[in-house]
N, C-alpha and C positions, 0 to 999 in steps of 0.2 A: 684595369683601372677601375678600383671601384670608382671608375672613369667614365671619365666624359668621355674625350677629348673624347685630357684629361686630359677634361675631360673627361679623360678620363678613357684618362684616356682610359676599361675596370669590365662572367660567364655571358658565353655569344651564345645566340640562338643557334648559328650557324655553325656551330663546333662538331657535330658532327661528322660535316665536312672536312673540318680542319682543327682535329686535339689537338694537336702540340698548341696554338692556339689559347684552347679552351682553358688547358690547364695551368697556363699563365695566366689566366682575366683574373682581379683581385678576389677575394671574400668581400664578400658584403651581406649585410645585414636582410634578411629574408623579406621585406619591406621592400626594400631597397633593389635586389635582386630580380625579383620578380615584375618590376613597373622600367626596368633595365632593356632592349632591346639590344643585344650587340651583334656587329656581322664583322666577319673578318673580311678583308681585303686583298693583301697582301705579305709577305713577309719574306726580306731579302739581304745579303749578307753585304755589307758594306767590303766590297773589296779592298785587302791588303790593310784590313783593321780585325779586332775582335769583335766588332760591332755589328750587330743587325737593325734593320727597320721594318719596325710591324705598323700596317695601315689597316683603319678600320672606321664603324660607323654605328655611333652608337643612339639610340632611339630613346629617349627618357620621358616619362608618362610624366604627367602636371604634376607640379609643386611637388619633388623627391628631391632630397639628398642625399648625394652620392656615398659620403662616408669620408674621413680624413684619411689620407693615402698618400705614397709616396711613389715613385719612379726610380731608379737608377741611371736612369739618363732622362735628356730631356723631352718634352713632350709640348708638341704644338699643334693646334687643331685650329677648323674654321667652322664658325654654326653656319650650319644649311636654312633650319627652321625654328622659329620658337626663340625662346630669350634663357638664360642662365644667370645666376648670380656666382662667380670666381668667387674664391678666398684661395688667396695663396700669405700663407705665411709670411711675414712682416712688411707686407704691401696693404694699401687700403683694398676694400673688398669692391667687385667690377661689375655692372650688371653690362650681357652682353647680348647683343641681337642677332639676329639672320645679317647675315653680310660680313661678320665682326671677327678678327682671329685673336689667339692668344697665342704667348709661351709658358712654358710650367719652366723652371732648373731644376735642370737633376737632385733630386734627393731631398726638394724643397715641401715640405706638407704642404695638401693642400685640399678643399673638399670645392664641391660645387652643389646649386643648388636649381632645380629647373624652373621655370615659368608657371606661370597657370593656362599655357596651352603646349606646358611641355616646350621640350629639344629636338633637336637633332644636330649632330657633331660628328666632322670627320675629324678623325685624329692622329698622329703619325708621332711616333716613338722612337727613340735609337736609344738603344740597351745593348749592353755585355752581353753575351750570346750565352743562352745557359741560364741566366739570371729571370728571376720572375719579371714579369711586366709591370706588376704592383706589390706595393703590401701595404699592409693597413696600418695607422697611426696612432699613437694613442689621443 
């Protein structure tokens, strides 16, 4: 996810540990990338579906945004720390605090934007198994 949750739910610090992972976090803009924090969590196959679910935690430095992006499934996350402002496509935009969750729908654009003390977001994904975690919007 050039994610939040996402979020974003968008490259982990922690990929080394876990590529398959890595290589699904979105593209994002080198800016953007680098003020990005991500840790993998988990990632586990919805039994007797094609589906999986990836959990994760992403750390976003002050006033960054993440990049227009999209999901394949949906994606719902909870802020830990810090504040965000959502935009999700053809919804009013959300500023969102420590305590506060959201949903993304699948395949809906959407970007975010962090605070001026920064984020932090857990985030939790179900995707097509196979399928990237994000891609980018125009």
């Amino acid at each position: 996810m050039r994610i939040i949750i996402t979020a974003a739910f968008a490259a982990l610090v922690a990929a080394a540990a876990n590529p398959a992972f890595a290589q699904q976090a979105p593209p994002a803009p080198p800016a953007a990338s680098a003020a990005i924090k991500r840790i993998p969590l988990q990632r586990f196959d919805v039994p007797g579906t094609p589906f999986e679910t990836v959990i994760g935690i992403a750390e976003i430095a002050p006033s960054v945004a993440i990049g227009r992006h999209t999901h394949p499934g949906p994606e719902s996350g909870y802020l830990i720390e810090g504040s965000f402002e959502l935009l999700i496509a053809g919804e009013p935009a959300r500023m969102l605090k420590a305590g506060d969750s959201y949903v993304v729908p699948a395949a809906v654009v959407h970007d975010a934007k962090s605070g001026p003390q920064g984020a932090k977001v857990i985030a939790t994904y179900v995707v097509t198994k196979g399928q990237p975690l994000a891609t980018p919007a125009p």
